[in-house]
N, C-alpha and C positions, 0 to 999 in steps of 0.2 A: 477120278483119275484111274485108268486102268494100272494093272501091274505093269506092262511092258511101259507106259510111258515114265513109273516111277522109276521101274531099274535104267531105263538107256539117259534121266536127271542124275542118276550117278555118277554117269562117266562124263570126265573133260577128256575134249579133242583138240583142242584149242589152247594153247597158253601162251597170252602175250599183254604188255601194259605199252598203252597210252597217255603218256604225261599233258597234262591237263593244268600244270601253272608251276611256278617256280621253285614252290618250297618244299615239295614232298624229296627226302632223299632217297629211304626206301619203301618198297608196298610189297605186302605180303598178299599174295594173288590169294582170293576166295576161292576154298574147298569145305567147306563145312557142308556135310553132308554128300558127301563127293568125293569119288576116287578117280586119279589121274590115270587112265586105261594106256595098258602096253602098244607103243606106238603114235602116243599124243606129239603132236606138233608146238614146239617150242621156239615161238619168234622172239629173238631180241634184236631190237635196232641199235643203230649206231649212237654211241655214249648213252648205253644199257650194259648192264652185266645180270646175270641170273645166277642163284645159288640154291640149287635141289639139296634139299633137304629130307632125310626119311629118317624116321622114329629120333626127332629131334638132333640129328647129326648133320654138318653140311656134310654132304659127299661128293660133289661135282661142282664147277662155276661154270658159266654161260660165257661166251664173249657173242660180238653183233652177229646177226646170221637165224637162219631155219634148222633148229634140231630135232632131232626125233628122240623122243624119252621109249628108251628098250631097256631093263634092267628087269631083273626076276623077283627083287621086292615091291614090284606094282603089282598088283593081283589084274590079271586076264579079266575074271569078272569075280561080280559080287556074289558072294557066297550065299544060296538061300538058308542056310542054318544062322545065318547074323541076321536075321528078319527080326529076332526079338531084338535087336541092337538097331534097326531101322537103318540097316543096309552100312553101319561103319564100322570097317574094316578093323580090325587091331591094328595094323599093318600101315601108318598114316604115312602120308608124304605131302611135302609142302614145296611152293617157290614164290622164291622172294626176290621182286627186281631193285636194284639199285643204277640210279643217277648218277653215271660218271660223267658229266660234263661240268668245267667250271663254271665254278660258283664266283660269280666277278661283283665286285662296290662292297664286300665286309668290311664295315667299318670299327675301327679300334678307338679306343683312347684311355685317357687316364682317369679315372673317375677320380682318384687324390692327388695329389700331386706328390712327386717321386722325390726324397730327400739323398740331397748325392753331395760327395766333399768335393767341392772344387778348387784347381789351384790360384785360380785369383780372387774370385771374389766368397771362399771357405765356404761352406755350408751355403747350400741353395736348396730350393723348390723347385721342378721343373714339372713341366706339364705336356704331354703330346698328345696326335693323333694323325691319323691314318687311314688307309684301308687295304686290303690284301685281298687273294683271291686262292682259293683250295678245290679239292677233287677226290675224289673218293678211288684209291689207285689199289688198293686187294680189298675186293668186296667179301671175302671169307673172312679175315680180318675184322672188316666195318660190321659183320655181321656177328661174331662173337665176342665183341668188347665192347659193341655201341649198342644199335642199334636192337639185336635179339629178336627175340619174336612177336614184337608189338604189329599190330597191322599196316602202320605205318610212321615215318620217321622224318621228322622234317627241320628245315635249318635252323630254324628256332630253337629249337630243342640242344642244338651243337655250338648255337652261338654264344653262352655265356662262357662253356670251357674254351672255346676257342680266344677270346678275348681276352679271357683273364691268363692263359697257356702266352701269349704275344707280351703281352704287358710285363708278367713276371720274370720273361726272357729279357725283356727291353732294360728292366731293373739291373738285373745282373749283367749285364752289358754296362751299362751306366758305371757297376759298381768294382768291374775287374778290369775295363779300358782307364778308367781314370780322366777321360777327356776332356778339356775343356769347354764351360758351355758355348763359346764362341764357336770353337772350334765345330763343336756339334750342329751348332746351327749353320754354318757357312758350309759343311759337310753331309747332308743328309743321306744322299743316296747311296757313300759310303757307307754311313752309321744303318744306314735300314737292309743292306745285304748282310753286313754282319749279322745283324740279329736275324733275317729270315735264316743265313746256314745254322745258327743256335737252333731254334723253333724246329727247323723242318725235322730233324728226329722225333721231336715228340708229337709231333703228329702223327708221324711213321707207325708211332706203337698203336696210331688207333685204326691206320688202313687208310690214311688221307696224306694226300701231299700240297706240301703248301707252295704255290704257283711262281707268286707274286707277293713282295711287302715294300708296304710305301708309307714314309713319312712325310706327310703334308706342313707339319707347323711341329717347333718343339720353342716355347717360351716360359718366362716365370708369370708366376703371380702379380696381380698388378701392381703392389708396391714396389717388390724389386721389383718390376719393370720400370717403374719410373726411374728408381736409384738410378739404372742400366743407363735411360735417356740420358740425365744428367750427366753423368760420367763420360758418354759418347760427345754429351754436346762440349764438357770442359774441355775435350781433346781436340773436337775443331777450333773451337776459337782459339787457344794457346796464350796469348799474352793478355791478362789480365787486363792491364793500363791503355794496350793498345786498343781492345774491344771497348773497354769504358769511353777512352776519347772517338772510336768510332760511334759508338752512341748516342754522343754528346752531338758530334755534327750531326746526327739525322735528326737528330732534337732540334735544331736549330730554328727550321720553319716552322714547325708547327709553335713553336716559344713565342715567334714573331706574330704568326696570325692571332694567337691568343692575347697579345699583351701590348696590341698599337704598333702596328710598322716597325721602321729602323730603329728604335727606342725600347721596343720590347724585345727585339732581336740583340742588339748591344748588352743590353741587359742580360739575355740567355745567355750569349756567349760567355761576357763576361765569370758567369754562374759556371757554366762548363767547364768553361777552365780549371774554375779553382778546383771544383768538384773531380774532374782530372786529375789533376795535378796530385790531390790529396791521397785520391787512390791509390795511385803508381807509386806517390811516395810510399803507403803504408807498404806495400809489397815490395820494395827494394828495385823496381824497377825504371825506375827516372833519376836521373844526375840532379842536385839543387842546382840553381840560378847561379848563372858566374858572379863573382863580383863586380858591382859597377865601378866602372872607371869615369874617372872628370878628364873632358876633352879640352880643358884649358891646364895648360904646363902650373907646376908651383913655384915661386923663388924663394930662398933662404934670407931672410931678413939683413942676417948678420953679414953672410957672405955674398947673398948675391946669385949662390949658385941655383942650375936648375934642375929642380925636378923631374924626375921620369916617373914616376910612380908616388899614390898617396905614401907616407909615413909618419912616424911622430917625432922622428930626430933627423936632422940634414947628416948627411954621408959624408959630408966635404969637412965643417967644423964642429956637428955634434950637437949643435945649437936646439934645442925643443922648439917643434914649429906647432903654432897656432892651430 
């Protein structure tokens, strides 16, 4: 390699990134061994930002568009007294593009479940998930608090603080609304703006804003969940006695094909009833049986007189009746 072609490998005329798949958030353009010459062309497209960097300071951002890099700390050219340095400048400068377009389907959830005092059912477990969607909105910002001068930066890398950053918001929401789990669940898309206007500040401090937050499902554990069932189901049916003797009828058939025709059906019923019957009593919810009455009149012996009703002494002389 002659000398003219090693020094004109020095100079960038060119600087621009082509995003090539979805996870890189930022990339620190390759200069090693190469100085960005007065006058280099600096393309960034639309949801790009760039951040010119020299002697480890940002000092400029990029927005979309064709710039020209003119500033007087690029050196014109490479100085032949840095030959024993192999043509690197003291004098370095860097750029570094970032991914402003949303980032859409981050998914959240609870890896424990969230212990929260509620006012019906005291103490619970609750469980959720989600997903949201963020953007990288001051790449100066995302560049001195995040991402730095690694070569490049990707969602992965952001998705565990961001997760656990939603979740911990979600908590204290849970723990200063006081709402009910009912209420929570039958309310979601209220309960998940609140906590995104919580959240969105602290993503603010890192140069991200957060877009979109969605809560898909918020339930308990599966034993209270079951509790939950029951208690929903005692509230539909409502009358104890009622539900039992409706039971009793849909029993009815199947008693009969089990147990010989009208004979094993008479029987069932028969069964039913009492089984009815017994129930409602235990629960206060059925009257006892009227008294039977005899549809033949009584006469008093002594007197003659007649009866309206059983007794054990006649009304008329007082006589003790049979």
């Amino acid at each position: 390699m002659s000398l003219i072609d090693f020094v004109k490998k020095q100079f960038i005329d060119i600087i621009q990134w082509t995003e090539d798949g979805d996870e890189v958030l930022a990339w620190r353009f390759p200069t090693a061994d190469k100085e960005i010459q007065q006058g280099a062309q600096l393309i960034v497209r639309e949801t790009q930002a760039a951040v010119f960097v020299h002697e480890g300071v940002a000092a400029d951002v990029f927005g979309p568009g064709r710039h020209a890099i003119r500033t007087q700390n690029v050196p014109l050219l490479t100085d032949l007294r840095h030959w024993g340095k192999l043509f690197e400048s003291p004098s370095k400068s860097e750029v570094y593009f970032f991914s402003t377009r949303l980032r859409l389907n981050q998914t959240w959830g609870t890896a424990h479940p969230i212990t929260i005092r509620d006012a019906e059912f005291g103490a619970v477990q609750v469980r959720a998930y989600g997903i949201y969607s963020y953007r990288i909105a001051v790449p100066r910002v995302f560049f001195q608090r995040v991402s730095g001068t690694r070569e490049s930066y990707l969602v992965g890398d952001l998705e565990g603080q961001l997760r656990g950053t939603l979740v911990t918001t979600l908590s204290d929401h849970f723990a200063e609304s006081r709402v009910p789990f009912l209420d929570m669940a039958a309310n979601q898309v209220e309960l998940a703006a609140a906590v995104q206007a919580k959240a969105r500040p602290l993503l603010a401090d890192l140069g991200l804003s957060l877009e979109s937050f969605q809560i898909q499902n918020i339930s308990l554990p599966d034993e209270l969940g079951k509790r939950l069932e029951e208690r929903i189901g005692m509230g539909i049916v409502g009358s104890l006695g009622t539900y039992t003797q409706f039971q009793v009828a849909r029993s009815i058939p199947t008693a009969a094909a089990e147990s010989g025709g009208a004979a094993g059906a008479g029987v069932g019923v028969g069964a039913g009833i009492a089984m009815g019957q017994a129930m409602a009593q235990a629960t206060g919810q059925i009257a006892a049986p009227p008294i039977a009455r005899s549809s033949t009149p009584l006469t008093c012996a002594r007197c003659q007189a007649r009866l309206e009703r059983p007794s054990k002494f006649c009304p008329e002389c007082g006589a003790t009746l049979a």
